[in-house]
Backbone as JSON Lines, residues from 0, in Angstrom:
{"i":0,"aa":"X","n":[38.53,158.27,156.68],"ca":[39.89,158.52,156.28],"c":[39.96,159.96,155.75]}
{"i":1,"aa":"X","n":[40.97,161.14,156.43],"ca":[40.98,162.35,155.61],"c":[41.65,162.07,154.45]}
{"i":2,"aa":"X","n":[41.09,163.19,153.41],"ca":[41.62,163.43,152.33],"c":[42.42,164.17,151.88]}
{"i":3,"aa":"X","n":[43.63,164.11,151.6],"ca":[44.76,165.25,151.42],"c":[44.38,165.42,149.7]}
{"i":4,"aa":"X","n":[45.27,166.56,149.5],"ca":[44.65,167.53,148.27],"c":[46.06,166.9,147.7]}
{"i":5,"aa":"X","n":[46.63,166.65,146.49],"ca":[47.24,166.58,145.54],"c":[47.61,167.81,144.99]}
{"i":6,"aa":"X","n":[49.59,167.52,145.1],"ca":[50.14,168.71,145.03],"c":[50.65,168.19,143.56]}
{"i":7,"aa":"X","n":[50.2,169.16,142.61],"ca":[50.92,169.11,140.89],"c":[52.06,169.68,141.02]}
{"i":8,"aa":"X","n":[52.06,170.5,142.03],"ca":[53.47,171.61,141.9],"c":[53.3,172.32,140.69]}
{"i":9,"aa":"X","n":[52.06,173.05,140.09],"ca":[51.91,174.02,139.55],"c":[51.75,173.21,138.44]}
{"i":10,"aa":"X","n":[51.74,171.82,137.55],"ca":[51.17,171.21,136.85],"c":[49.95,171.04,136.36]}
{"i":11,"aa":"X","n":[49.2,171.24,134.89],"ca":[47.56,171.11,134.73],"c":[47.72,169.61,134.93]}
{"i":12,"aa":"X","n":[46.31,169.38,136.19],"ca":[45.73,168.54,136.06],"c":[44.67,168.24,135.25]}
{"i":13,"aa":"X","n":[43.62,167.05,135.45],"ca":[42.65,166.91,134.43],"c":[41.6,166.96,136.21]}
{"i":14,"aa":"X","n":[40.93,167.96,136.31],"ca":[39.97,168.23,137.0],"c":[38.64,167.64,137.1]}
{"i":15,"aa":"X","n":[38.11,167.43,136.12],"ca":[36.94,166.62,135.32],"c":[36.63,166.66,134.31]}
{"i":16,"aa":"X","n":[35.11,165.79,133.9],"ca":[34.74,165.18,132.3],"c":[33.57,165.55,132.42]}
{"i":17,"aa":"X","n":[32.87,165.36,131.27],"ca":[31.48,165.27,131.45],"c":[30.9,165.01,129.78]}
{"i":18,"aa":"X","n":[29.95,164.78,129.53],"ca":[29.8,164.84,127.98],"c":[30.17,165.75,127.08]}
{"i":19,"aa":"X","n":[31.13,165.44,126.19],"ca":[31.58,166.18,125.15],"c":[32.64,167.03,126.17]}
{"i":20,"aa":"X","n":[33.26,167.14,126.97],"ca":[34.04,168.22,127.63],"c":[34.84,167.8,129.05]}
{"i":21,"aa":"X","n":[36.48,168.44,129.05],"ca":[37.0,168.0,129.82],"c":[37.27,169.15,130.94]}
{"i":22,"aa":"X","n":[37.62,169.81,131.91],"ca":[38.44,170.34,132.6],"c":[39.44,170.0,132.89]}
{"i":23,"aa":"X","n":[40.21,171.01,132.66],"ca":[42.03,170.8,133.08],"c":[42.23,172.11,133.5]}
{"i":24,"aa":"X","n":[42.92,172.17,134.67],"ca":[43.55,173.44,135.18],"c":[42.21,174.37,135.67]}
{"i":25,"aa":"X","n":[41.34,173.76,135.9],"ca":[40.14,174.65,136.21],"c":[39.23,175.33,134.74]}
{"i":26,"aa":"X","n":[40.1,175.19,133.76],"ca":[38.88,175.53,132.53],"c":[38.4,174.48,131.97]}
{"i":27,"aa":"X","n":[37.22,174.44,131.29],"ca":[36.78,173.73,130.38],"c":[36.87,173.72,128.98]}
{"i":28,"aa":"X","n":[37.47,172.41,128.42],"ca":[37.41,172.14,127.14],"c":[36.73,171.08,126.28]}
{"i":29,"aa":"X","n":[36.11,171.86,125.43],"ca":[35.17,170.93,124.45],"c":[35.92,170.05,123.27]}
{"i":30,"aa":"X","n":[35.38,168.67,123.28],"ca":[36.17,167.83,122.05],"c":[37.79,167.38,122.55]}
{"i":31,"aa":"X","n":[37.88,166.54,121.77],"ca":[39.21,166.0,122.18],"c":[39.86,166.81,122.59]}
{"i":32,"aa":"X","n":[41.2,166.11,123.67],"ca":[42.09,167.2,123.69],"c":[43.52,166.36,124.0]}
{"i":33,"aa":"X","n":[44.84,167.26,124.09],"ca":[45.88,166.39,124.76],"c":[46.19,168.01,126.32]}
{"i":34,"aa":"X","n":[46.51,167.02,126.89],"ca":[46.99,167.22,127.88],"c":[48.4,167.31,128.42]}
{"i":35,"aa":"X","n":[49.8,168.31,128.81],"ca":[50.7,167.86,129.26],"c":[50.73,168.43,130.39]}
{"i":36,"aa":"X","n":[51.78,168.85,131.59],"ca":[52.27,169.52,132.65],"c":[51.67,171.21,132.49]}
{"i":37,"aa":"X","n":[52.43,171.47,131.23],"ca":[52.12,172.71,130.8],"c":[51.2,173.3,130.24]}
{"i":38,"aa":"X","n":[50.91,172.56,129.39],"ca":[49.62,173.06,128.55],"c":[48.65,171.54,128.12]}
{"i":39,"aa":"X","n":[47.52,172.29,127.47],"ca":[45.98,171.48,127.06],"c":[45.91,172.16,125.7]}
{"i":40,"aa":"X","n":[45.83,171.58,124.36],"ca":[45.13,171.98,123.62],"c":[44.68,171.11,122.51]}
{"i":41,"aa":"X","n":[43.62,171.69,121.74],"ca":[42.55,170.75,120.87],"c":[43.11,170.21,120.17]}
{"i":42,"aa":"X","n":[42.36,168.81,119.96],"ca":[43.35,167.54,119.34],"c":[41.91,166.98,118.44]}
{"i":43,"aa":"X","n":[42.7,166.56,117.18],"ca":[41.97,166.19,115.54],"c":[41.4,164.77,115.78]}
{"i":44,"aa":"X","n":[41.66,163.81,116.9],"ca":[41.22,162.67,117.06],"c":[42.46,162.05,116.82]}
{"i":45,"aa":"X","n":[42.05,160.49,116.71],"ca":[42.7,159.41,116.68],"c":[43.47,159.48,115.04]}
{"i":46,"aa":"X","n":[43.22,159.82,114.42],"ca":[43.99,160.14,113.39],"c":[45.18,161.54,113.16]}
{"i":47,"aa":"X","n":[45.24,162.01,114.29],"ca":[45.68,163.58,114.43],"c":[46.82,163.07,115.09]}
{"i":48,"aa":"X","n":[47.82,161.98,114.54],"ca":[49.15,161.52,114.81],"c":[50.09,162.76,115.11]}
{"i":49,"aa":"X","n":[49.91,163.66,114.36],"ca":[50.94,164.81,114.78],"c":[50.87,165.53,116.04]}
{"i":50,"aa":"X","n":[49.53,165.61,116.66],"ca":[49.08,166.33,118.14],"c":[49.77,165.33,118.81]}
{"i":51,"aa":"X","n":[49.81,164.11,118.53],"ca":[50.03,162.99,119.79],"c":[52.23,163.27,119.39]}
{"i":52,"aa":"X","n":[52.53,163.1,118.4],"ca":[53.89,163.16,118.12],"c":[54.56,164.84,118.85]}
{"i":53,"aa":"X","n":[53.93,165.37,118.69],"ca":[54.29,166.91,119.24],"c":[54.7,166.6,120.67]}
{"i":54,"aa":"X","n":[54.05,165.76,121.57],"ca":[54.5,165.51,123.31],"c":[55.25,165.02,122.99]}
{"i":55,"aa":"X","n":[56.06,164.84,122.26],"ca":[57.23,163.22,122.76],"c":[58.31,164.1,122.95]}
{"i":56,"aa":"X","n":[58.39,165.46,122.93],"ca":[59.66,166.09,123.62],"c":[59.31,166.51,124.94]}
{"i":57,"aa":"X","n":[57.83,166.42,125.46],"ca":[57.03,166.98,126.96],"c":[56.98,165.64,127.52]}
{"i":58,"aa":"X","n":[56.8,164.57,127.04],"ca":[56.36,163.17,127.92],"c":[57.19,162.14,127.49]}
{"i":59,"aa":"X","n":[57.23,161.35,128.56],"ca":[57.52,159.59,127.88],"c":[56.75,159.17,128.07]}
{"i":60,"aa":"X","n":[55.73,159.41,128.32],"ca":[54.43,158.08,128.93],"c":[53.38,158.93,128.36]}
{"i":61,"aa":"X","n":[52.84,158.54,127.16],"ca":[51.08,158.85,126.91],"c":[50.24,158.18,126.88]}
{"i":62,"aa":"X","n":[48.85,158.44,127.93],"ca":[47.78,157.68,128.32],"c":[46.99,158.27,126.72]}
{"i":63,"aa":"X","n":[46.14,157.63,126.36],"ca":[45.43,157.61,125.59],"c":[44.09,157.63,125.63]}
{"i":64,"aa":"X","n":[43.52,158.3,126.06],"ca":[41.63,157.57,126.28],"c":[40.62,157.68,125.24]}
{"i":65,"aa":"X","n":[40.19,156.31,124.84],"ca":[39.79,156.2,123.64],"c":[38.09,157.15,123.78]}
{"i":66,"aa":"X","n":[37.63,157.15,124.37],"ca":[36.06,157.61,125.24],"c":[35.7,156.56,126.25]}
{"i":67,"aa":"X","n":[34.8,156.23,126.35],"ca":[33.99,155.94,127.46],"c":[34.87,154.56,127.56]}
{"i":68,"aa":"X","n":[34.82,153.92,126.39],"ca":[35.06,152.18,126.42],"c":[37.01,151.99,126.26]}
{"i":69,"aa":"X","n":[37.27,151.4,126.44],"ca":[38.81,150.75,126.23],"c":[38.72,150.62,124.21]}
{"i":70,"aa":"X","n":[39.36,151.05,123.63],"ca":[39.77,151.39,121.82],"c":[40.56,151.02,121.77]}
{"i":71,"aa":"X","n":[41.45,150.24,120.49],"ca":[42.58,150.4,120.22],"c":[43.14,151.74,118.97]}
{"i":72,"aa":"X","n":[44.51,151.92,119.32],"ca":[45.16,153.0,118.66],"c":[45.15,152.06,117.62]}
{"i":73,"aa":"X","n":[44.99,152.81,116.65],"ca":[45.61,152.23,115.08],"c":[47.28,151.77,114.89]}
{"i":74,"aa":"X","n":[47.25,150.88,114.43],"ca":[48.18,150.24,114.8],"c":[49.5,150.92,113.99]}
{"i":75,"aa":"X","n":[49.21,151.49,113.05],"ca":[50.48,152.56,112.18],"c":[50.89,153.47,113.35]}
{"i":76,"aa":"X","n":[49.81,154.33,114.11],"ca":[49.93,155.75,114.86],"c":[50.41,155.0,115.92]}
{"i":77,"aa":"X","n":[50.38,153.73,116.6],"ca":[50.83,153.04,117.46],"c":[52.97,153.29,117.46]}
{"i":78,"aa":"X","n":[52.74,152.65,116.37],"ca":[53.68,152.24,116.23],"c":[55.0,153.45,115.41]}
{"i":79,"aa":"X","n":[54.44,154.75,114.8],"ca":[55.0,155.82,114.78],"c":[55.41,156.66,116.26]}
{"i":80,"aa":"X","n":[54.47,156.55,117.34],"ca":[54.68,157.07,118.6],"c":[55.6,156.34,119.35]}
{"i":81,"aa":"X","n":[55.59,154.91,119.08],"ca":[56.81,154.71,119.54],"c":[58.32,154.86,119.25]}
{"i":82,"aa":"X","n":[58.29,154.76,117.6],"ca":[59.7,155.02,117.19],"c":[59.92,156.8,118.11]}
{"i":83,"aa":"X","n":[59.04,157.42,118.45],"ca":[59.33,158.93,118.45],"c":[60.07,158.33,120.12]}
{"i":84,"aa":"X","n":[59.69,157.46,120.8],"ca":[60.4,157.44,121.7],"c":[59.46,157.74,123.33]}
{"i":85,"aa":"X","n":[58.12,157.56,122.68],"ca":[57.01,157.34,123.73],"c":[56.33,156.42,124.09]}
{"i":86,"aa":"X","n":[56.32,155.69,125.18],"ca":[55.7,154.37,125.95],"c":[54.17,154.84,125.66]}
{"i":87,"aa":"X","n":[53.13,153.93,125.57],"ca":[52.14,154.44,124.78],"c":[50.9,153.47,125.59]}
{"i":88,"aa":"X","n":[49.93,153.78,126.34],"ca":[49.04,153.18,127.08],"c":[47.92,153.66,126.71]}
{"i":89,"aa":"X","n":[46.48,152.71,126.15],"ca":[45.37,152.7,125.96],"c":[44.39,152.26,126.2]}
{"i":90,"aa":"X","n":[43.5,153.14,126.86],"ca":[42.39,152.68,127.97],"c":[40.68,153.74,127.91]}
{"i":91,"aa":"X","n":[40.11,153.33,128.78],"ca":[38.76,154.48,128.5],"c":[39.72,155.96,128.81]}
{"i":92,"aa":"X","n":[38.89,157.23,127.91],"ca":[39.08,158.45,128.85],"c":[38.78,158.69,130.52]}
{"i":93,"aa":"X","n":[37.95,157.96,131.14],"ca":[38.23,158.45,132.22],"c":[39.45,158.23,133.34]}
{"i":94,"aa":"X","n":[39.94,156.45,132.87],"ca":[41.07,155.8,133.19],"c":[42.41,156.32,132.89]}
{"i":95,"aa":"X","n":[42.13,156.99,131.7],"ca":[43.64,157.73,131.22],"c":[43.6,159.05,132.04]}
{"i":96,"aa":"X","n":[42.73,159.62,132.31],"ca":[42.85,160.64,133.03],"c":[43.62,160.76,134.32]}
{"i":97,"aa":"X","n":[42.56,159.63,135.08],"ca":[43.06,158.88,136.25],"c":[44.45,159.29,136.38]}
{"i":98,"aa":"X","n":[45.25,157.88,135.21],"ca":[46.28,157.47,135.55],"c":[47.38,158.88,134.98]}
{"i":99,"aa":"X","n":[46.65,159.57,134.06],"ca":[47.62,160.69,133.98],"c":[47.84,161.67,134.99]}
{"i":100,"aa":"X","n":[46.84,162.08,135.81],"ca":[46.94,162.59,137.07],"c":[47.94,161.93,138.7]}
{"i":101,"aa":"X","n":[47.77,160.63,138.39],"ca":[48.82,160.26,139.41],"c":[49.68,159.91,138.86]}
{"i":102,"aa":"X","n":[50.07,159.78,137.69],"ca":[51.43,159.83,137.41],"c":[52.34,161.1,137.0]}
{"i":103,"aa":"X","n":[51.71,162.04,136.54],"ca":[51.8,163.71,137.39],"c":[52.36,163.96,138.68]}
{"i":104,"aa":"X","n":[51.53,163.35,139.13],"ca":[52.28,163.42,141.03],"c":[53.01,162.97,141.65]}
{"i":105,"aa":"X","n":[53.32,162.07,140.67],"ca":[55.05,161.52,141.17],"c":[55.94,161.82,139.98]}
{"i":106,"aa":"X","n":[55.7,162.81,139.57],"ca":[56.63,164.23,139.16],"c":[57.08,163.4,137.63]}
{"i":107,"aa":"X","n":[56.61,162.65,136.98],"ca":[57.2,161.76,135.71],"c":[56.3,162.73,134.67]}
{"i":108,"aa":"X","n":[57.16,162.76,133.34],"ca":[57.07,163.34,132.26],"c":[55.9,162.24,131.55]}
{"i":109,"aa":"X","n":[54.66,163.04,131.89],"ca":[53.23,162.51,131.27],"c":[52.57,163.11,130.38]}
{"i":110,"aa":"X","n":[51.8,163.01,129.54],"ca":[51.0,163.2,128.71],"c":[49.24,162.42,129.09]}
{"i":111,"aa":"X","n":[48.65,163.36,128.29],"ca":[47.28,161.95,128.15],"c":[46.74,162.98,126.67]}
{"i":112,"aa":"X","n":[46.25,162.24,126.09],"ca":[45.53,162.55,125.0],"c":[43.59,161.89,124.94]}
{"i":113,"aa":"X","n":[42.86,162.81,124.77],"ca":[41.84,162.1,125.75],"c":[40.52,162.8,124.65]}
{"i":114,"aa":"X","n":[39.35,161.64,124.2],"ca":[38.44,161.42,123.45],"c":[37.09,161.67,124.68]}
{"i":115,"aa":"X","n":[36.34,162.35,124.27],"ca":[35.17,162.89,125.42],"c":[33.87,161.59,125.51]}
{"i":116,"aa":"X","n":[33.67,161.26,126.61],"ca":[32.86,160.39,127.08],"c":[31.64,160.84,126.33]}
């Protein structure tokens, strides 16, 4: 089966992972990070409610990746991201990546916020 290339339409994707470090847009970044269309930058962890509250004017949909394994969000930061008015999905980092990348490509206002394998 050929493989066609995935058009962002000038969107950062999440390129790859690897221990402690993600690529997006062709650079590499160390330690957590969030991710939108536009920009990537370093994120305080799972307690760093304000990095994740800052997208909710860039996304409605934030993937979450806890690291390697499926986590739950704390259930306060859960539930503050939603009053902000963001649908809120939590899964491993590599799955959130995944799903933040194809849901990128069908042009929807995404986020991922993503914990290093």
């Amino acid at each position: 089966m050929p493989m066609n290339p995935t058009d962002f339409a000038g969107a950062l994707s999440v390129d790859g992972y690897g221990p402690g470090f993600f690529r997006v847009g062709g650079n590499v970044h160390h330690g957590p990070v969030i991710v939108t269309g536009q920009a990537v930058r370093p994120w305080g962890g799972l307690r760093d409610d304000a990095g994740l509250l800052a997208v909710a004017d860039e996304a409605d949909l934030l993937f979450v990746g806890m690291g390697a394994e499926i986590g739950r969000l704390p259930t306060d930061v859960a539930a503050r991201l939603r009053a902000a008015g963001l649908m809120v999905e939590t899964m491993s980092s590599p799955s959130a990546a995944r799903s933040y990348n194809v849901t990128l490509a069908e042009g929807r206002r995404v986020a991922c916020a993503l914990v290093p394998v």
